[in-house]
N, C-alpha and C positions, 0 to 999 in steps of 0.2 A: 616602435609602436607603443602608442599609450591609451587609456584610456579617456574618452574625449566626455563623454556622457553616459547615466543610468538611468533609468526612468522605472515606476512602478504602476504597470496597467491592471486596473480593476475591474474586472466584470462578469457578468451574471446570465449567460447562454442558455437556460435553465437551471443552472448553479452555479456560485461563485468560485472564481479564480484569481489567485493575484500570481502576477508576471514580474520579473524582472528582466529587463530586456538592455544587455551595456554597448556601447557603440565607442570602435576604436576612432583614433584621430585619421588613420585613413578609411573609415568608412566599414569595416567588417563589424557586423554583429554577431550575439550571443545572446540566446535565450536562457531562462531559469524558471523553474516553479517556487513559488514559495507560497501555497495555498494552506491553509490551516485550518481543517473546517470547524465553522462555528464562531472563528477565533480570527478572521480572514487580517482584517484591519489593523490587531494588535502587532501583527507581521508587518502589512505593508507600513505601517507608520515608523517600524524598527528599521526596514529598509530606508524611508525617505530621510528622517531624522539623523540617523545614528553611521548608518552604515554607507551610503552613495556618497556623501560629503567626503569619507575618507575613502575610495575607488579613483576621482580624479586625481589623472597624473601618473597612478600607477601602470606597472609595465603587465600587460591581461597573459603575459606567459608564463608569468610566475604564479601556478595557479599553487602552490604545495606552502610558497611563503602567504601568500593572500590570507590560505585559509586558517594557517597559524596565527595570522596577523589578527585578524579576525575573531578567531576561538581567545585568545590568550590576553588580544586589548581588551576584550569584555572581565572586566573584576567581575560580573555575575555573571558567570560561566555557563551554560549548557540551559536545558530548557527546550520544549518545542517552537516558542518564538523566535531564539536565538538562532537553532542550529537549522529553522526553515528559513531563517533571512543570510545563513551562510549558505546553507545548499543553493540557494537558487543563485549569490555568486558564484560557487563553484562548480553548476551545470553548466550558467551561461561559459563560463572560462573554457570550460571542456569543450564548448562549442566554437566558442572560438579559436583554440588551437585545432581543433579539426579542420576547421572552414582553411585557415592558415596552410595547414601541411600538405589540405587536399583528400583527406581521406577521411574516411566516417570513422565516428568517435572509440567504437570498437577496434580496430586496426590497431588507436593507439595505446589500448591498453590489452595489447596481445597477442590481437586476431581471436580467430575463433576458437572453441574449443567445441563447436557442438555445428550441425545444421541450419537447427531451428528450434526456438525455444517453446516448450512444453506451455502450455500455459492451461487456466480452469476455468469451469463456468462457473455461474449460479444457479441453479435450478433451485426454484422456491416456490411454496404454495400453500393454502392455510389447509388442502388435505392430501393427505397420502395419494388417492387418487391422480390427482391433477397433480403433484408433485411427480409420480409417473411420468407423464406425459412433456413436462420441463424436461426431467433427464432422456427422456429419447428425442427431442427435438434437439438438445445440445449433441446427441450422439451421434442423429444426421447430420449437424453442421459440421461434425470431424470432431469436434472436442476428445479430447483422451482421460480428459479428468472433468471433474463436477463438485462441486458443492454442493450440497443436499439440507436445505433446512424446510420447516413446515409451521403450520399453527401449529398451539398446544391447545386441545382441548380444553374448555373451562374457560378458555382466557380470549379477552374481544381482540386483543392485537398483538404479534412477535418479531421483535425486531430482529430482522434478516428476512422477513416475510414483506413483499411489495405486491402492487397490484400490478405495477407496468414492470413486467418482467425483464425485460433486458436494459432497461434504464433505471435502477434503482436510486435513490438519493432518501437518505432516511434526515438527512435535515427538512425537517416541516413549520417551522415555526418560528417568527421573530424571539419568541421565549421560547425556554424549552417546554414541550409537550411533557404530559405524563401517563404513564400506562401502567397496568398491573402485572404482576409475576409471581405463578408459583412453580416452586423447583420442586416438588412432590410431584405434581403435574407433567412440568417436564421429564424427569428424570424417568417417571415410566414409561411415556409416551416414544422417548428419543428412539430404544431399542427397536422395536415394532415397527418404525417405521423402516431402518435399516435391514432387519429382515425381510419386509416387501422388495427393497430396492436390490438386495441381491440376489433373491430369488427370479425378478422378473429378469434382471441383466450380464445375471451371471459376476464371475471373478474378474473379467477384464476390466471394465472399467474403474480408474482410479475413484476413490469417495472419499469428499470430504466434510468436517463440520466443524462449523464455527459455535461454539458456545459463551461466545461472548462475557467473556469474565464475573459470567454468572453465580458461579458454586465456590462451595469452602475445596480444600484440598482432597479429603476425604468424600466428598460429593465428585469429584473430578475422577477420584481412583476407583469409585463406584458404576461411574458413567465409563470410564475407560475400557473396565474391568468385563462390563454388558456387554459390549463393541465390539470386544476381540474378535467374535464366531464371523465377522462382518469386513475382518482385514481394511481399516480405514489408511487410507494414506494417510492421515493425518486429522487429530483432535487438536481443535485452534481454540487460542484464549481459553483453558480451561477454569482460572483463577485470576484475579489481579496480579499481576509479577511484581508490585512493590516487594509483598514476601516473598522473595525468593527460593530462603527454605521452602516452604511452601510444595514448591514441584518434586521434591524427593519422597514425599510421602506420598506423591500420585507413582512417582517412578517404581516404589515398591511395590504396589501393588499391580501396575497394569503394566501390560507391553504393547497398549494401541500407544501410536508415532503421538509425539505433541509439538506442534507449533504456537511462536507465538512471538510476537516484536515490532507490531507496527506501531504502536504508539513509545518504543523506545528512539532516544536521539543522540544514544553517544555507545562506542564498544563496551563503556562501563556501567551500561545496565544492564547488562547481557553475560559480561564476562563469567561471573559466579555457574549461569544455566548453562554456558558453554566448556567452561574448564569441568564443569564434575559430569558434561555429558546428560544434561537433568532434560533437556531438549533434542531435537530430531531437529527441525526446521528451523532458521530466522528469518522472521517475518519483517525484519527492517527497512525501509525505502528510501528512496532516494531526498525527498523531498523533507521527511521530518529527520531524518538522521544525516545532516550534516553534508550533502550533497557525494556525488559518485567517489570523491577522492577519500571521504569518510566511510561513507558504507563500504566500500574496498576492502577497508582493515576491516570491517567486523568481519566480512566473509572470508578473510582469508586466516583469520581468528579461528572460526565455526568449523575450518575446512582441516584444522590441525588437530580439531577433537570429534571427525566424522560427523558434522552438525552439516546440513545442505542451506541452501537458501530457498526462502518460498516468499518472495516480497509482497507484501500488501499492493495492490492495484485496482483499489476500488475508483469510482467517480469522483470522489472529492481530490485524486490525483489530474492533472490536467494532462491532456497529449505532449506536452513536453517532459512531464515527469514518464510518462509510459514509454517515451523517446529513450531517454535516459536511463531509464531500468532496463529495456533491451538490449542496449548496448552493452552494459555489464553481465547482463546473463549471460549473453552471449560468449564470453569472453571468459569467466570465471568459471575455476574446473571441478566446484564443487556445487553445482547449477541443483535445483529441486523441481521446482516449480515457481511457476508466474501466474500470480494473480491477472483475468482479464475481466473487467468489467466494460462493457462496451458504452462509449460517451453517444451523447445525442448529434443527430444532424447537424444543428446549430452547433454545437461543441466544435467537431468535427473541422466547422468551417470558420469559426474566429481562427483555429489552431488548424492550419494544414499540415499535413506530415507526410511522411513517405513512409512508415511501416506498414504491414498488415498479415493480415491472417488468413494462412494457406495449411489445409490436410491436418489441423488440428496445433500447427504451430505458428505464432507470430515472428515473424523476420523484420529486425530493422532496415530502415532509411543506407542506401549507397549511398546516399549523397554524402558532401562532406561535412563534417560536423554532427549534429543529432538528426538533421534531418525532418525538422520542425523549428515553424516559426508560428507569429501569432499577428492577424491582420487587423492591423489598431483601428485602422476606420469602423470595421465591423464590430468588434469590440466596444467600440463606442457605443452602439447600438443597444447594449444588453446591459442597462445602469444596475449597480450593487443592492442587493435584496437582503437582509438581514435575516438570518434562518440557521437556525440550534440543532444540536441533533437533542434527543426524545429523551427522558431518565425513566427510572422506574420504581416504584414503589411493590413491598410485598403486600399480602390481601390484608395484614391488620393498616395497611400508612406507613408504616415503617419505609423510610430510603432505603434502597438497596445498594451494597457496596460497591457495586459495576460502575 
């Protein structure tokens, strides 16, 4: 068996997705995400250019050399272009050996180690209030875990706060938009509202919150250090991770969990927060880190120094990368949590799948392979929209380092 063809489908459901999609010489395919929000095109073009040219001919079971071939012919190494134009060969490949052996993609890295995988909402909302009322509709729906973010007072807009509540997409804009921010603001406000949320719902509910790489280190062990009374499953993105030092001076001071890793693409920006234990969670996926055979290593990295996984699974992920991340949870035995952001109708139906969500947990696809495919004609349908995520400015002008 060889590979006969690749191709890269682009489209726009209400958000863009780029696909790669490999077809062997007798006819089995394999799907791949390689979406990069904001960023979509500089991917697909890496794919048509650079990387499908060198795919014919090769033999799609060799998915371990591919991806060497791939990381190691690139003289400019790693990058979220690079290692989303590898991941989405090494999904489809995954899927292809699935489709091949007959079994879903989890089987062949393990079988199970779990039921069914945990996964979170978002519950968000510009007040405390109606932010109530998000987390008990997720708590009807079974959910076990939540995200908890709100408006800051003072401030006309917060990123992580939508109006269409279960379809979030913070890209708005051919440019990027800009907004205002203050961490003064924030930072008293955050407390308070967690106090509400444990009070009305009690201990059981897992909580969590994304602070989006907002605060210095010290802002972080300040916010952490608030939280404690409130047992947060986990503080996400509390700082940029460029600095990696950086987290040790949260670690001294607080003992609220910290996650964080979705915008890393290789075990080696992580390795440092994972060997000295500076994190609780990796937030890596499958799509910007290098596809399932890559993210592999980082969690079984994480899992050597008590580190869990929590992967990113926001929208800008497509139902093939949500394929693809359940099949590894499932399987890996140092599981945390899963990101679930629920895609649109139209998403939904360019990308059929077979997973879903049952009693608060997602179960993948039996079928064999991922269990997702992506239906070109409709696809066709939904042409490429150019749309940025948001920056932010503090209240003098000032850029903010997020």
């Amino acid at each position: 068996m060889r590979i006969a063809d690749a191709r890269v489908i682009v489209t726009c459901p209400g958000r863009n997705f780029v696909t790669l999609k490999i077809v062997t010489d007798d006819g089995v395919t394999g799907v791949g995400d390689a979406t990069l929000n904001g960023r979509e095109l500089a991917v697909a073009a890496y794919l048509t250019e650079h990387v499908i040219p060198a795919l014919i001919g090769r033999d799609p079971a060799r998915i371990e050399d591919t991806w060497q071939y791939l990381y190691k012919g690139a003289y400019w190494r790693r990058g979220p272009v690079t290692m989303s134009a590898i991941a989405a060969v090494d999904t489809a490949l995954w899927d292809i050996k699935g489709k091949v052996a007959g079994l879903p993609v989890y089987q062949l890295l393990g079988g199970r180690s779990r039921e069914g995988v945990t996964v979170y909402g978002h519950a968000n909302a510009e007040t405390v209030d109606d932010v109530l009322a998000e987390i008990a509709r997720y708590a009807d729906l079974g959910y076990r875990a939540v995200r908890v973010q709100t408006g800051v007072p003072g401030l006309g807009t917060t990123y992580g706060v939508s109006k269409d509540k279960l379809f979030y997409e913070p890209a708005d804009a051919a440019i990027a938009s800009e907004a205002t921010w203050s961490t003064e603001a924030y930072l008293n406000h955050v407390p308070s509202v967690f106090a509400q949320v444990r009070a009305e719902f009690g201990p059981g509910l897992k909580l969590l919150h994304d602070v989006h790489h907002r605060l210095t280190p010290i802002e972080a062990a300040r916010l952490g250090k608030s939280l404690e009374p409130y047992a947060l499953t986990w503080m996400e993105d509390p700082v940029p991770a460029e600095l990696q030092e950086g987290f040790r001076l949260i670690r001294r001071h607080t003992t609220t969990p910290i996650a964080v890793g979705e915008v890393f693409n290789t075990v080696w920006d992580c390795e440092t927060l994972v060997r000295e234990q500076l994190i609780d969670y990796i937030r890596a996926t499958v799509v910007h880190a290098g596809g399932i055979t890559h993210l592999r290593r980082i969690f079984d990295l994480a899992g050597l120094y008590h580190v869990r996984t929590g992967s990113h699974g926001a929208t800008d992920l497509s139902p093939v990368c949500m394929s693809a991340a359940l099949h590894l949870d499932l399987a890996v035995p140092n599981f945390g949590l899963q990101e679930y952001m629920r895609h649109t109708a139209e998403t939904d139906a360019v990308f059929p799948h077979g997973y879903r969500f049952e009693g608060g947990y997602l179960h993948p696809s039996e079928e064999p392979g991922l269990g997702v495919d992506i239906d070109e004609s409709l696809a066709a349908e939904y042409p490429y929209r150019p749309a940025a995520l948001p920056v932010n400015r503090l209240l003098d002008g000032t850029m903010h380092s997020w």
